[in-house]
C-alpha positions, 0 to 999 in steps of 0.5 A: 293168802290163807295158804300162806298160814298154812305153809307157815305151821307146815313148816317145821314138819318141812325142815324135819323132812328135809334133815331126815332124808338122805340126798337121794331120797330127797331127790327122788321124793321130789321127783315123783311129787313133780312128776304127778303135779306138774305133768300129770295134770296136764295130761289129764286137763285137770287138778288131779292133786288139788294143787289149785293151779298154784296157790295151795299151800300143798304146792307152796309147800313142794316149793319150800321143800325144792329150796330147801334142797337148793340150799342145802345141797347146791346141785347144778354148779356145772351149769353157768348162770347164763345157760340158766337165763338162756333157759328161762327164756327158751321155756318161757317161750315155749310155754307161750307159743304151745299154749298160743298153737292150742288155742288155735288149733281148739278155735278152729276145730272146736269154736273155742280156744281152750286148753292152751291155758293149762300150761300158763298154771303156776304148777305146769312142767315149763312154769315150773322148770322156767321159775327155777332156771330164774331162780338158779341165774339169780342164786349165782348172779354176784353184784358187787355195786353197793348201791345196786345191793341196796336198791335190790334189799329194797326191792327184795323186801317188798315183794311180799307186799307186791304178791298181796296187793296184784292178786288182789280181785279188783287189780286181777278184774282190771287186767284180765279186761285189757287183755281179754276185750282191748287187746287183738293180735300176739304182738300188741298182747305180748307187749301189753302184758310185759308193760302191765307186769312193769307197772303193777310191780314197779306201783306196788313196790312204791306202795309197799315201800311206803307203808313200811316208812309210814310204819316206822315213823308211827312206831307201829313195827316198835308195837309189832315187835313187842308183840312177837316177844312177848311170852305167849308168842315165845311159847308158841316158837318153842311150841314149833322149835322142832329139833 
């Protein structure tokens, strides 16, 4: 969460980057900061960057900094958002199965399985490259049912409560036991996982749903609001309003 704070002052300094450079330069600047934190570390068997596997605000911000140029730029439009998907579960599926190979290969050399988990980090190479290929399919994904529009806004709006509440150590304890001492066999992993995953968003989701109804009707967003424009926090956005 403390990353979070820091990406939101870093931000401003982000947008100047992105207006400043040219497309090149900001095609090769991401690429050489991709290159070192994502395949470097991996190599190595350690954060070599200090990019904390994923949850400092240094790898928030290269990922504000690749939606950014998303946005701005639209690079890809040749590639078709099935091939995104296709994709996504090709790396998704790699990510497992060398990570899987690794730690088999490590238990029956060394005794231990290890180092198969470096490339399940959120700042791996495949990690990486599988969130953006989903990342990609959803940008060109068109859903013309009203309904189902509405129902994703929903979604979409709580799932910043849905972060906070599954890192949470508590929920974080919970899973890692089922999977790690009632779990045996690829398969019966697999499916656990994927049905933990379901569960703990679809009950965070309700949650978070919740709370912004119970926040509305005790008029705390009213509070909220008053607060963010008030003159002190209006002196703080002008403070930050980098042109």
């Amino acid at each position: 969460m403390t990353a979070y704070v820091l990406l939101f002052f870093c931000i401003p300094i982000l947008k100047i980057l992105l207006n400043s450079l040219s497309k090149k330069q900001i095609e090769v600047f991401l690429t050489i900061i991709l290159l070192f934190t994502t395949i470097v570390p991996i190599g190595l068997r350690t954060d070599t960057f200090d990019m904390n596997y994923g949850y400092s605000a240094w790898w928030m911000g290269i990922l504000f900094l690749v939606g950014g140029y998303v946005s701005k730029y639209k690079p890809f439009k040749q590639i078709k958002k099935g091939q995104w998907l296709l994709l996504y579960f090709g790396l998704t599926t790699i990510t497992w199965g060398i990570g899987y190979i690794v730690e088999l290969c490590t238990l029956e050399l060394m005794g231990n399985a290890i180092y198969g988990d470096w490339l399940y980090n959120y700042s791996s190479v495949t990690v990486f490259l599988a969130a953006f290929s989903l990342f990609m399919f959803f940008e060109q994904l068109e859903i013309k049912s009203k309904a189902s529009n509405r129902l994703l806004r929903t979604i979409s709006g709580a799932t910043f409560g849905v972060y906070l509440i599954h890192t949470t150590k508590g929920l974080w304890n919970f899973s890692d036991n089922i999977l790690e001492n009632h779990i045996t066999g690829l398969p019966h992993y697999v499916l656990t996982l994927f049905s933990l995953t379901i569960c703990v968003f679809s009950i965070s989701v309700v949650i978070e749903v919740l709370r912004e109804y119970l926040f509305k009707k005790l008029r705390v967003n009213c509070l909220i609001s008053r607060i963010t424009n008030s003159s002190v926090i209006q002196r703080i956005n002008n403070l930050f309003n980098f042109r």
